[in-house]
HTML snippet that shows the backbone in 3Dmol.js (N, CA, C, O; Angstrom):
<script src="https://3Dmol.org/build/3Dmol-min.js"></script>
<div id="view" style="width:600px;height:400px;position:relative"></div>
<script>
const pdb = `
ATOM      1  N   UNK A   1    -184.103 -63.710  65.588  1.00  0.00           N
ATOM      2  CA  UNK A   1    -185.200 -63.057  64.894  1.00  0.00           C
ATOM      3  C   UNK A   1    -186.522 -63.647  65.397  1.00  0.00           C
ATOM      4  O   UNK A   1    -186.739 -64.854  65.510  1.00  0.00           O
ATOM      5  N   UNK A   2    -187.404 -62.634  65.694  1.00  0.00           N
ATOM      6  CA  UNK A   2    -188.844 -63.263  66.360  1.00  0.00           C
ATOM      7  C   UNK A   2    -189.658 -63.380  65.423  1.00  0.00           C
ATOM      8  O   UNK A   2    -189.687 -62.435  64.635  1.00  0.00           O
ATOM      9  N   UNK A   3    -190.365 -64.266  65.231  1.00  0.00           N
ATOM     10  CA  UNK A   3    -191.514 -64.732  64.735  1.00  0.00           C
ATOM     11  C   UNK A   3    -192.708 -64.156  64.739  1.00  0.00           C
ATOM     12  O   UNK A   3    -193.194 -64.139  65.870  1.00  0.00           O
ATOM     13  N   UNK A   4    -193.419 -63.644  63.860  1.00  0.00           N
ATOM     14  CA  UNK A   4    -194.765 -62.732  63.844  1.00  0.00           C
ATOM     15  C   UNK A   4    -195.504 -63.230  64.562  1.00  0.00           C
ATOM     16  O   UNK A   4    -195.459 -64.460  64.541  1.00  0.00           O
ATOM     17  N   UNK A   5    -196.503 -62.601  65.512  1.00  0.00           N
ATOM     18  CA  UNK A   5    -197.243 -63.254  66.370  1.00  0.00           C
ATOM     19  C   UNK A   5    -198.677 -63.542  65.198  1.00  0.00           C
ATOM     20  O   UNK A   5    -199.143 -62.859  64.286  1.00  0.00           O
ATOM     21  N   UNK A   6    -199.069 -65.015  65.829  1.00  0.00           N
ATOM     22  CA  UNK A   6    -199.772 -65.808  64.599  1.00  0.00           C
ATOM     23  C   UNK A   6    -201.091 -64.951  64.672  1.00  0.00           C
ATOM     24  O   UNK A   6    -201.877 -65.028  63.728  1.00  0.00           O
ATOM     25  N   UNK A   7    -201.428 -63.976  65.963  1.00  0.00           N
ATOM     26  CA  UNK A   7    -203.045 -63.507  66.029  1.00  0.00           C
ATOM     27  C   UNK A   7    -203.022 -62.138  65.686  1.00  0.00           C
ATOM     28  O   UNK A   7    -204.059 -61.488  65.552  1.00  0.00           O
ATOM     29  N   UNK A   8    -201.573 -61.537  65.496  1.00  0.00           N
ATOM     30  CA  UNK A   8    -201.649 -60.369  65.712  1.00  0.00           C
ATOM     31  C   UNK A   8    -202.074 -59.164  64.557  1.00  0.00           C
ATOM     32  O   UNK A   8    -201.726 -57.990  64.679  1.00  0.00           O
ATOM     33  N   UNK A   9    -203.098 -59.818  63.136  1.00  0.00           N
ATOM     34  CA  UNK A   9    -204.448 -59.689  62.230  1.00  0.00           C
ATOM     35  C   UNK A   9    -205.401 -59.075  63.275  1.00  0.00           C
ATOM     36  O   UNK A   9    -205.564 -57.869  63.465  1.00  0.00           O
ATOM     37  N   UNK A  10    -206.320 -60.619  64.262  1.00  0.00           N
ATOM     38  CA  UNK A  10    -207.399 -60.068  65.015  1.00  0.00           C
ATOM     39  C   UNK A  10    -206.967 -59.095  66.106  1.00  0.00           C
ATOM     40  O   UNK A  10    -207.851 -58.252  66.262  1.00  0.00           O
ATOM     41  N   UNK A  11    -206.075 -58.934  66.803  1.00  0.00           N
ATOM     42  CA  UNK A  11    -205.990 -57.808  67.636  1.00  0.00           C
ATOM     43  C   UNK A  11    -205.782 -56.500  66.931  1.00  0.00           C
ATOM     44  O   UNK A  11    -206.345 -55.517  67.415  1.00  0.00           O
ATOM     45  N   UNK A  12    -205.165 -56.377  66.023  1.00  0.00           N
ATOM     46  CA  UNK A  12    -205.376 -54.579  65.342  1.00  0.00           C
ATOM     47  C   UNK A  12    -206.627 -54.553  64.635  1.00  0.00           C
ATOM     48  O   UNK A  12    -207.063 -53.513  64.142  1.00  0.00           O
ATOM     49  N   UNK A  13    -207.592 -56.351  64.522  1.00  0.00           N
ATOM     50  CA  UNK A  13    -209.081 -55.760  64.091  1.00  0.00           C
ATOM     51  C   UNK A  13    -209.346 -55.415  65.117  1.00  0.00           C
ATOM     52  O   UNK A  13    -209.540 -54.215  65.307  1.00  0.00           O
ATOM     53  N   UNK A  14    -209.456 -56.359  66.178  1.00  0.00           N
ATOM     54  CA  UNK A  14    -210.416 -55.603  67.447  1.00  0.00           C
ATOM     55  C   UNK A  14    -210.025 -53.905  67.540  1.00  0.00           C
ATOM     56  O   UNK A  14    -211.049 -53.222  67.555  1.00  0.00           O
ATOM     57  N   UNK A  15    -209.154 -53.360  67.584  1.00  0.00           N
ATOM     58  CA  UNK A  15    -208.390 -52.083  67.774  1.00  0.00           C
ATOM     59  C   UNK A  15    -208.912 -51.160  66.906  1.00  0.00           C
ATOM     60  O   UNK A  15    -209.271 -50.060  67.326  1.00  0.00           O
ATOM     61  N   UNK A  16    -209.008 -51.489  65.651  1.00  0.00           N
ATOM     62  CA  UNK A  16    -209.920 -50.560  64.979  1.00  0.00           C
ATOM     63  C   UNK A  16    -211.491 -50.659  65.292  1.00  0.00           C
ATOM     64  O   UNK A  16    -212.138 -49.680  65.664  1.00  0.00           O
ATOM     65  N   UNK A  17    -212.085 -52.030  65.091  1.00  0.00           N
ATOM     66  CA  UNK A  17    -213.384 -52.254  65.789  1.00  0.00           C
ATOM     67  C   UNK A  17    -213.754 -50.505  66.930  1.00  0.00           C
ATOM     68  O   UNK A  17    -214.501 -49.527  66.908  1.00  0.00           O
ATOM     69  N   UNK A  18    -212.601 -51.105  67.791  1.00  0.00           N
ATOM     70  CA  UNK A  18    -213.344 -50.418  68.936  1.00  0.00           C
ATOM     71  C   UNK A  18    -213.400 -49.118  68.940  1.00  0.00           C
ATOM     72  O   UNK A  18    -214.299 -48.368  69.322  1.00  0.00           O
ATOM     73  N   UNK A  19    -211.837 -48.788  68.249  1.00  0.00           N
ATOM     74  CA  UNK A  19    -211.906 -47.273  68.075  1.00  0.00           C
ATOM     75  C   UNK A  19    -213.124 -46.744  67.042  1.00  0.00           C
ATOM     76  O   UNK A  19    -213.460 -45.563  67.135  1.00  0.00           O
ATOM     77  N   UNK A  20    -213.731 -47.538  66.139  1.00  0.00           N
ATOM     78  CA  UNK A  20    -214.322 -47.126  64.758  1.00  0.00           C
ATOM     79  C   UNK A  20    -215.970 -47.114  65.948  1.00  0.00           C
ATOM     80  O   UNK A  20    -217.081 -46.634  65.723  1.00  0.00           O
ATOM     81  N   UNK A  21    -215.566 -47.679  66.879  1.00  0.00           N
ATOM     82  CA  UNK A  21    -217.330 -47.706  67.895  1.00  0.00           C
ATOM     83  C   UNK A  21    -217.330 -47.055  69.344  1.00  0.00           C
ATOM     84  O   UNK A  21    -218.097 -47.573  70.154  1.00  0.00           O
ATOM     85  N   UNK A  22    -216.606 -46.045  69.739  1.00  0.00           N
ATOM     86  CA  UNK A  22    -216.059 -45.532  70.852  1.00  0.00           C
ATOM     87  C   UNK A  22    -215.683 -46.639  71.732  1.00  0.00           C
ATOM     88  O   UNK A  22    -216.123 -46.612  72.882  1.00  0.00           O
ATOM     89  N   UNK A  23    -215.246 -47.206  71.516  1.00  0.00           N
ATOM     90  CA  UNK A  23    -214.576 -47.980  72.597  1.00  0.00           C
ATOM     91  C   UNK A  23    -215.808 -48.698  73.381  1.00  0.00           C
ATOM     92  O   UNK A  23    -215.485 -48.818  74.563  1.00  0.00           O
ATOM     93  N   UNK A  24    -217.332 -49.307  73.087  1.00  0.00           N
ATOM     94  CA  UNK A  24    -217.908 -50.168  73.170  1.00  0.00           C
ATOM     95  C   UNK A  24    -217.900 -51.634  72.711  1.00  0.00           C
ATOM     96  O   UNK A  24    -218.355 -52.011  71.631  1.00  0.00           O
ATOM     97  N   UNK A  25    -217.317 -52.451  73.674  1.00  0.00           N
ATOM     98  CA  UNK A  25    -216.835 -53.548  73.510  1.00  0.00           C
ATOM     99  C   UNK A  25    -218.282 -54.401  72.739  1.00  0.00           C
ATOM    100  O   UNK A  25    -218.067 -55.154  71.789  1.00  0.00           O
ATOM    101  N   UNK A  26    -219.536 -54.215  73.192  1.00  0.00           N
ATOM    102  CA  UNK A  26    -220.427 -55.146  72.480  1.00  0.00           C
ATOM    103  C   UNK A  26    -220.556 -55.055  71.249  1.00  0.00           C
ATOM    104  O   UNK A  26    -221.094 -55.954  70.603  1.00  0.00           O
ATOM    105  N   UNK A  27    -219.836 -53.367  70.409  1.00  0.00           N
ATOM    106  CA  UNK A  27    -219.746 -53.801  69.128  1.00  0.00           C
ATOM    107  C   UNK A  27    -219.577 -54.352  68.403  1.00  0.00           C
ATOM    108  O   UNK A  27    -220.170 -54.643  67.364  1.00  0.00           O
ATOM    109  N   UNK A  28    -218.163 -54.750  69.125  1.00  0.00           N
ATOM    110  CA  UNK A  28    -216.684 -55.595  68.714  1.00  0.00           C
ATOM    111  C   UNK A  28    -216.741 -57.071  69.329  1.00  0.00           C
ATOM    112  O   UNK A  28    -215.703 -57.673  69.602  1.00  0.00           O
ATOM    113  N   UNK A  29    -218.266 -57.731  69.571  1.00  0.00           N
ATOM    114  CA  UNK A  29    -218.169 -59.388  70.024  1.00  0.00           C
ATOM    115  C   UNK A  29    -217.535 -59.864  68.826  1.00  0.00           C
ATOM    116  O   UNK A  29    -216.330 -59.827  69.074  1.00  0.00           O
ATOM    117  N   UNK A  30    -217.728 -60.345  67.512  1.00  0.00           N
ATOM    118  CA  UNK A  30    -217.660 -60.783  66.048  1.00  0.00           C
ATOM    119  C   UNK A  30    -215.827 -60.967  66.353  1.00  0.00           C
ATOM    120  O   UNK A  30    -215.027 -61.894  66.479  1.00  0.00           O
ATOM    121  N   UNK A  31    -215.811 -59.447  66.369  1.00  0.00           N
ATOM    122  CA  UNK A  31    -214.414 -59.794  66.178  1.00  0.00           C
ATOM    123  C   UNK A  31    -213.340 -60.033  67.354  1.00  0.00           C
ATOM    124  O   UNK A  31    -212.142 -60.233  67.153  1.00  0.00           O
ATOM    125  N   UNK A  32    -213.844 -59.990  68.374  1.00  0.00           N
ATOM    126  CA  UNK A  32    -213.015 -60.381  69.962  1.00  0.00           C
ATOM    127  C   UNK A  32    -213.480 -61.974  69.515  1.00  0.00           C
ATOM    128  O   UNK A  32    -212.436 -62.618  69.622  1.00  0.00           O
ATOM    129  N   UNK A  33    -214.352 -62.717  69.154  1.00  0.00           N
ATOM    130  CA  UNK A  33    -214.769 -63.703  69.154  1.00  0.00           C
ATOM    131  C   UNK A  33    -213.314 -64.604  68.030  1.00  0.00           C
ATOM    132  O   UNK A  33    -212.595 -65.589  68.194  1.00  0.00           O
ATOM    133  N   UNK A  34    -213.484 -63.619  66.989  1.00  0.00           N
ATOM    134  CA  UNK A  34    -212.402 -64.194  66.110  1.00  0.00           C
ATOM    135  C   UNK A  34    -210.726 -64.477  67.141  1.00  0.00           C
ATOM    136  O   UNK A  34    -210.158 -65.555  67.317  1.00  0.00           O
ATOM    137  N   UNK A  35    -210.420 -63.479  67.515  1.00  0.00           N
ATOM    138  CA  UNK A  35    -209.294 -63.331  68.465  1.00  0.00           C
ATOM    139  C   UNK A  35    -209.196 -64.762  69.369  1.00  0.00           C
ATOM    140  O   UNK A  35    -208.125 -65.363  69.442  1.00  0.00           O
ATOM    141  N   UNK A  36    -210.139 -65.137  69.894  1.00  0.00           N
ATOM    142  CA  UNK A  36    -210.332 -66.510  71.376  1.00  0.00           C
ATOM    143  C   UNK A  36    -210.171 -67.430  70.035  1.00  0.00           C
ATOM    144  O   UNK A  36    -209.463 -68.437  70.050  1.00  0.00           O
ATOM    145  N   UNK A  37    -210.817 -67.043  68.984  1.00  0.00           N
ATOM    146  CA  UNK A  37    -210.536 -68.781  67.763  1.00  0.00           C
ATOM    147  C   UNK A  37    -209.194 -68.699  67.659  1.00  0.00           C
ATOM    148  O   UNK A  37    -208.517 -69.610  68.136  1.00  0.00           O
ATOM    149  N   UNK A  38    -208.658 -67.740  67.104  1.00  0.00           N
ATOM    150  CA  UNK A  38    -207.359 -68.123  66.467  1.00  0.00           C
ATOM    151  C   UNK A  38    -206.290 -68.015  68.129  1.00  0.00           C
ATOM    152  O   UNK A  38    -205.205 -68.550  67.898  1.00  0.00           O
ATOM    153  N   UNK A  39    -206.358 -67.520  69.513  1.00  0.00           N
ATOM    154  CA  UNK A  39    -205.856 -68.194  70.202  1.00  0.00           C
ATOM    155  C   UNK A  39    -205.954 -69.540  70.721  1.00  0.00           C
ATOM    156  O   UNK A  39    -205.055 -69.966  71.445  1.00  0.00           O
ATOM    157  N   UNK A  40    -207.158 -70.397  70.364  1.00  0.00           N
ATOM    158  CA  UNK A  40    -207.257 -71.751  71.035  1.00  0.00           C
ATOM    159  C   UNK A  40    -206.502 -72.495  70.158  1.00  0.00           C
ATOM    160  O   UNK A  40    -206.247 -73.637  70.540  1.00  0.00           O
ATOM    161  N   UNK A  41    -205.906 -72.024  68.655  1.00  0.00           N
ATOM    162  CA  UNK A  41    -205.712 -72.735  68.271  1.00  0.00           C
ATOM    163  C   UNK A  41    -204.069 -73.076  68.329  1.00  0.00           C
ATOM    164  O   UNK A  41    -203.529 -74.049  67.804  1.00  0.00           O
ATOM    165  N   UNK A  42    -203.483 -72.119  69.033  1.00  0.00           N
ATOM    166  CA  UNK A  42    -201.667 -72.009  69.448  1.00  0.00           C
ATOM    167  C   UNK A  42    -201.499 -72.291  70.539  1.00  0.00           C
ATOM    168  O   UNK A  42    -202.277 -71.619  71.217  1.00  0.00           O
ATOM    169  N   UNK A  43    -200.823 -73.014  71.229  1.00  0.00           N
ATOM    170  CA  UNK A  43    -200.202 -73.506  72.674  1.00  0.00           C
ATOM    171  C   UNK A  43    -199.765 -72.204  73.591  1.00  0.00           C
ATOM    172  O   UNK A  43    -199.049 -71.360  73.052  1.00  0.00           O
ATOM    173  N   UNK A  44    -200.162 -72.023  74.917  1.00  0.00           N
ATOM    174  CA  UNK A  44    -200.244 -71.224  75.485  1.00  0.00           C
ATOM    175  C   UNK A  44    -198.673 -70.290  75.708  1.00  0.00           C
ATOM    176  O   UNK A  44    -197.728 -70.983  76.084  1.00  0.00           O
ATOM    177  N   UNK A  45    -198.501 -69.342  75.570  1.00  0.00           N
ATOM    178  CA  UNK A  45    -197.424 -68.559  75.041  1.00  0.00           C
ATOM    179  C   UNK A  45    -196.831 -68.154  74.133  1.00  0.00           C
ATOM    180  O   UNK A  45    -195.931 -67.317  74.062  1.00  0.00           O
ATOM    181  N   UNK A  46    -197.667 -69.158  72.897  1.00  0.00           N
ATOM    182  CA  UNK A  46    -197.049 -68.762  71.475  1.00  0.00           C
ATOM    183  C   UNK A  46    -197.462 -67.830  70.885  1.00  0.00           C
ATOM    184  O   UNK A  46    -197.102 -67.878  69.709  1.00  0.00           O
ATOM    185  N   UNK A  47    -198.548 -66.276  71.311  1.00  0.00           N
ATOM    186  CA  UNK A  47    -199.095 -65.714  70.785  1.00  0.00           C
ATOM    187  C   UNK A  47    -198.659 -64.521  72.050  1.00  0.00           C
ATOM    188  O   UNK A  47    -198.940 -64.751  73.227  1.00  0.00           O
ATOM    189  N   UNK A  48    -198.075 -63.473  71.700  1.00  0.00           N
ATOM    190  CA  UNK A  48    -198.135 -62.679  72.649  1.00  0.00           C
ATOM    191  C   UNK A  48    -199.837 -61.995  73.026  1.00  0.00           C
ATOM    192  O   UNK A  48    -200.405 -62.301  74.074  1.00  0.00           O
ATOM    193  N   UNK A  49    -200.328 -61.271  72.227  1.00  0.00           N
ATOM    194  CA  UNK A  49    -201.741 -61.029  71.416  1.00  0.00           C
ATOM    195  C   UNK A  49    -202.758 -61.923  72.456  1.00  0.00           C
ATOM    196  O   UNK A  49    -203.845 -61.566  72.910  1.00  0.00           O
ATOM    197  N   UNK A  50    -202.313 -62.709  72.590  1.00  0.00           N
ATOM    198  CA  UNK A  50    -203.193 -63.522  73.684  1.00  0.00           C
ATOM    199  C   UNK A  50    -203.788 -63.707  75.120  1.00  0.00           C
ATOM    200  O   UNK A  50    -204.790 -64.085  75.726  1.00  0.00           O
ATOM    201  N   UNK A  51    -201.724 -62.877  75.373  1.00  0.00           N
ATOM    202  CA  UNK A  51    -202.159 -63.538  77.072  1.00  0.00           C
ATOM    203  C   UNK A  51    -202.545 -63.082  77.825  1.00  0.00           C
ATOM    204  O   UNK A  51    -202.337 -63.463  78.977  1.00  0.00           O
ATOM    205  N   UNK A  52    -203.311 -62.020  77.522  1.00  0.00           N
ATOM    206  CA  UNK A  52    -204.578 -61.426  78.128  1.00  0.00           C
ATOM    207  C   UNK A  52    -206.021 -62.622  78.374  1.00  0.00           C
ATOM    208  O   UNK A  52    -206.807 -62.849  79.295  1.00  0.00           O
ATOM    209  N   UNK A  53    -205.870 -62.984  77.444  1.00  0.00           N
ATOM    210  CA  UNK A  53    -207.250 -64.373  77.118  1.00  0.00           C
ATOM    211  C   UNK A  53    -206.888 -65.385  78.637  1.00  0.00           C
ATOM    212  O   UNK A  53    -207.533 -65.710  79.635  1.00  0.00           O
ATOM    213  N   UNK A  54    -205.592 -65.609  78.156  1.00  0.00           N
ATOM    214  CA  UNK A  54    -204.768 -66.673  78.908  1.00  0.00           C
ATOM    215  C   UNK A  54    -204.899 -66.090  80.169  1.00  0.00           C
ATOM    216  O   UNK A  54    -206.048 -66.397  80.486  1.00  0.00           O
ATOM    217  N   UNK A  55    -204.465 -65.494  81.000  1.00  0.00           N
ATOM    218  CA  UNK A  55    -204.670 -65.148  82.109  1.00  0.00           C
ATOM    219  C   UNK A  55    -205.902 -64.862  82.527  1.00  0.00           C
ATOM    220  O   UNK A  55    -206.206 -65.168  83.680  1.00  0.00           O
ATOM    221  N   UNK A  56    -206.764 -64.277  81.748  1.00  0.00           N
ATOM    222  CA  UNK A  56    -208.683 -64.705  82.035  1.00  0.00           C
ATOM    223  C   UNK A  56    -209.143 -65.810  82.234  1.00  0.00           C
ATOM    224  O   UNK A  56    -210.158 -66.017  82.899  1.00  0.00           O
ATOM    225  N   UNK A  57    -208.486 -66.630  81.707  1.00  0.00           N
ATOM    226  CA  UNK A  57    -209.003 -68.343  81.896  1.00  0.00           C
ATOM    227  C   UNK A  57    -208.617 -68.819  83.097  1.00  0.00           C
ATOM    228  O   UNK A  57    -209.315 -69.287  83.996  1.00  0.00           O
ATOM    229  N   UNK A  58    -207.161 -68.623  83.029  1.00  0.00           N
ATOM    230  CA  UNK A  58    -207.036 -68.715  84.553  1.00  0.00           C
ATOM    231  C   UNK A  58    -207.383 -68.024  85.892  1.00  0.00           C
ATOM    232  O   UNK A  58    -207.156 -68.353  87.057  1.00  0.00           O
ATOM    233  N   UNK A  59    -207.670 -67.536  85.641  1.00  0.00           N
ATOM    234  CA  UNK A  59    -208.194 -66.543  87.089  1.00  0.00           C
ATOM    235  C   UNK A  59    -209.832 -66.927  87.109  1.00  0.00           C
ATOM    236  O   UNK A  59    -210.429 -66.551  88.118  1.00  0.00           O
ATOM    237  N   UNK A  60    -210.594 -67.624  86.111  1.00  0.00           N
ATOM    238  CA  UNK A  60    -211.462 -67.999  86.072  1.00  0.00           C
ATOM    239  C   UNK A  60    -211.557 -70.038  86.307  1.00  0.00           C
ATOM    240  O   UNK A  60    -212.468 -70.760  86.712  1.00  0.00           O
ATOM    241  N   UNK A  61    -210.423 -70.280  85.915  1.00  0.00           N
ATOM    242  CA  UNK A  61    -210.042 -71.548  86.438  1.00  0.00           C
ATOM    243  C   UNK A  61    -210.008 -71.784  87.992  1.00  0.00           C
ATOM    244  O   UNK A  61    -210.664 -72.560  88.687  1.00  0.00           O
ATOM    245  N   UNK A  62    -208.744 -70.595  88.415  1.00  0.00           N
ATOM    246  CA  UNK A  62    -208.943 -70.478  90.032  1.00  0.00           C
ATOM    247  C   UNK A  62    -210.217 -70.136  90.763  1.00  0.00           C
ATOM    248  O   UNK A  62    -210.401 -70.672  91.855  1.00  0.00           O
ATOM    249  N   UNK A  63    -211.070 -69.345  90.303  1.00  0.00           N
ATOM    250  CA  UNK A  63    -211.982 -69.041  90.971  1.00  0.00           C
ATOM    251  C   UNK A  63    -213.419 -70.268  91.038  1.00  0.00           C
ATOM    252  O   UNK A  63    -214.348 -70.171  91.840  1.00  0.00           O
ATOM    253  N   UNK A  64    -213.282 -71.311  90.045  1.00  0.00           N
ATOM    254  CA  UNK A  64    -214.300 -72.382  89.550  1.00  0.00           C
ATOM    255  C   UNK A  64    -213.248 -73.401  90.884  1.00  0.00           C
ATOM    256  O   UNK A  64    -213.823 -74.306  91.488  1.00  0.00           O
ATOM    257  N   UNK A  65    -212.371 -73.223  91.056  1.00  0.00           N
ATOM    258  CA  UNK A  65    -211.646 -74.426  92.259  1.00  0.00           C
ATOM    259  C   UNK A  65    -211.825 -73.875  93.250  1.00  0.00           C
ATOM    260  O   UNK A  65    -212.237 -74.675  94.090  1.00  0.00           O
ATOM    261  N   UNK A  66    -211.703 -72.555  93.756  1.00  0.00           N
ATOM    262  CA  UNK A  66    -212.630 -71.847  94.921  1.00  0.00           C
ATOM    263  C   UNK A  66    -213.647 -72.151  95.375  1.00  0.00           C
ATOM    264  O   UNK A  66    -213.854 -72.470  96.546  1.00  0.00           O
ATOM    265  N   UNK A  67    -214.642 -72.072  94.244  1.00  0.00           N
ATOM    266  CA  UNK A  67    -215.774 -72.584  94.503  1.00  0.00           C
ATOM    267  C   UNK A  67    -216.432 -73.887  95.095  1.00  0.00           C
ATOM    268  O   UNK A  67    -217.397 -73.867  95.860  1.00  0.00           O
ATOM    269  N   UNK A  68    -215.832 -74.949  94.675  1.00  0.00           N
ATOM    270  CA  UNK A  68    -215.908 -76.374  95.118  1.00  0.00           C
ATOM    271  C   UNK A  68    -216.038 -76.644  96.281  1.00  0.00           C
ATOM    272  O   UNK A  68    -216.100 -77.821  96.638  1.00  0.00           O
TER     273      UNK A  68
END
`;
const viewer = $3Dmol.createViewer("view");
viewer.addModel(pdb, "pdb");
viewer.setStyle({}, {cartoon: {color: "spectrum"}});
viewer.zoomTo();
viewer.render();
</script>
């Protein structure tokens, strides 16, 4: 039996957010903002809901070691 994903509150907010604003993400900072809190606060994989975030960081990790 799987375990409720711990974020998965802020992602159907963001989801309404966006739909309730045509799909303009600057509406929805407040609550994408909520989403990055309550993922920093679970170890990386424990949130499905997340690993979108998670893979942004990294590809932004790689690209900051590129740079160097």
């Amino acid at each position: 039996m799987s375990q409720k994903d711990p974020c998965q509150k802020q992602a159907c907010d963001i989801q309404k957010c966006l739909q309730a604003n045509n799909y303009m993400e600057s509406k929805c900072e407040a609550v994408i903002q909520e989403l990055r809190r309550c993922c920093a606060q679970y170890p990386k994989g424990r949130s499905v809901v997340c690993s979108g975030f998670e893979k942004e960081d990294e590809e932004r990790q790689k690209h900051k070691a590129a740079s160097k």
